[in-house]
C-alpha positions, 0 to 999 in steps of 0.5 A: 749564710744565715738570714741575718748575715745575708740582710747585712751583706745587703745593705753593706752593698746597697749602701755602695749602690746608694753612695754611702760606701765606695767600692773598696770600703764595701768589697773590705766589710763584705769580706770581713764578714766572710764573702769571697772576691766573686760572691761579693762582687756579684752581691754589689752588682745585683743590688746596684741592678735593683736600685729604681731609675732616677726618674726622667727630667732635670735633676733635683735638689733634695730639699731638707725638712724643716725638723732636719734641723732641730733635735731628734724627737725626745731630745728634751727629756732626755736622761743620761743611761748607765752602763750596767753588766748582769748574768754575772758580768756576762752581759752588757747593757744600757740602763735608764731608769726612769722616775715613775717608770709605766713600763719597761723596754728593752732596746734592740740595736742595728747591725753597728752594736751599742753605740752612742745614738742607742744610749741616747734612745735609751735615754729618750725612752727613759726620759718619757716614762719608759725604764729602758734598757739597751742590750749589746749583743756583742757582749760575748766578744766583749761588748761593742766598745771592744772593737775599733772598727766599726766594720768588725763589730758589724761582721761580728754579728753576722757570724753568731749563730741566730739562737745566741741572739734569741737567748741574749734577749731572753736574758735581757727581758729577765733583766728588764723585768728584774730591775722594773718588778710589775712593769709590762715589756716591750721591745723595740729594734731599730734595722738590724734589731728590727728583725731580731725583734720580728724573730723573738715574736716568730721564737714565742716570748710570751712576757712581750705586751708590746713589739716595735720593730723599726724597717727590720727584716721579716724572718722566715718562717713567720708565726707570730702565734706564741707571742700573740699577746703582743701589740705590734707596730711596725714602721717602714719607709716607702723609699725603702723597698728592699725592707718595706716589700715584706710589710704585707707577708708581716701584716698577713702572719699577724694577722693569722695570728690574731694580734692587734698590730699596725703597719706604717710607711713613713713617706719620703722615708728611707731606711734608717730615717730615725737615726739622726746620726746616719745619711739617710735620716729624715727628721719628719718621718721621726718625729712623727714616728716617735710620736705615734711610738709613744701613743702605742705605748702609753696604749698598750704598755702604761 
């Protein structure tokens, strides 16, 4: 298994350890995504192991924060993205033009391809500002809206070969900088996307200003020196301890590396907070995530 192929497997089997999946559903994406009976019932067992002990005492209500309810965070300027194909039709995105555009980013999905939660940060970007442009990186299949199920899609990507992913994104920052001429880049992925934005600064892009990777795993090796250039900020959250246990390795390389860069633990947090289409979504640590995403980038990308 690949790096990424294991990261998924993980949470396919922490999200059954957590709740979110029964044992059944779990057991069918793990073998889609190639693991045999024992293997993913040795995976499951072990990310059940790990999960903390509920702490002693009566048991709690989870109390919902008060932003739970309102918006996601740049909701109200948002605008709506277009769907768009480039290297002769080979690729597939999303595409936010923004008015009087101070940047450029491309945006990194998670592990579930390009879906309508992605469009719709695509289009928050585009609506502060940010020409956005929403890759799919399943686009040599088909692109995402190809596959029925969801589980297929996540399987999918599993399997293509790492280098894919790095030659993909390439082509979308040629993309990016095609249709915003002048604009500094940025990335920003969200889990899955969130280590693919780690691995293309571990791969040197050197057109990169600025990097966001949302709770995305660290890939291994991890010199950041040919992406040096790059301001990176790193957002994790502390109930997140499969992801968050890497942030002080990440901190460590870019730091050797000498990049300006800033590590946040969303307390109360877990992963995936800032998808307000998931379980685990937390509209405080969004919020407040969205806000210091945009100080970054009128900082270091305006």
């Amino acid at each position: 298994m690949t790096p990424l192929q294991r990261y998924i497997a993980e949470e396919i089997a922490t999200d059954h350890a957590d709740g979110l999946l029964s044992r059944r559903e779990a057991m069918r994406r793990l073998a889609l995504l190639g693991l045999g009976t024992a293997a993913a019932t040795a995976l499951i067992a072990a990310c059940g192991d790990n999960k903390k002990p509920a702490p002693a005492g009566p048991p709690t209500t989870p109390t919902t924060t008060t932003t739970d309810s309102a918006p996601p965070p740049g909701m109200e300027n948002a605008i709506q993205p277009a769907p768009i194909t480039w290297d002769d039709g080979k690729m597939q995105g999303s595409w936010a033009a923004a008015t009087e555009p101070r940047g450029a980013v491309l945006v990194i999905h998670e592990n579930k391809g390009l879906n309508d939660w992605v469009r719709s940060v695509v289009g928050r970007l585009g609506g502060t500002g940010y020409s956005a442009l929403g890759i799919d990186l399943l686009s040599a299949q088909g692109g995402t809206a190809a596959f029925k199920d969801p589980a297929e899609a996540t399987a999918a990507l599993g399997k293509t070969p790492p280098d894919q992913f790095v030659n993909d994104l390439r082509s979308g920052l040629d993309e990016l900088a095609r249709r915003a001429p002048g604009a500094k880049l940025a990335v920003v992925g969200f889990c899955f996307g969130g280590g693919l934005t780690w691995q293309l600064l571990a791969a040197g892009e050197p057109r990169l200003a600025v990097a966001v990777p949302f709770y995305g795993p660290l890939p291994d090796p991890h010199d950041f020196s040919g992406s040096k250039q790059a301001a990176v900020l790193a957002f994790y959250g502390a109930k997140d301890e499969r992801v968050t246990s890497s942030k002080d390795a990440a901190a460590a390389a870019l730091e050797q590396a000498g990049m300006v860069h800033q590590m946040v633990v969303e307390p109360a947090a877990d992963h995936a907070f800032f998808n307000d289409t998931g379980p685990r979504y937390n509209g405080t640590a969004a919020a407040d995530a969205w806000k210091q995403l945009q100080s970054w980038l009128e900082k270091y990308l305006a």
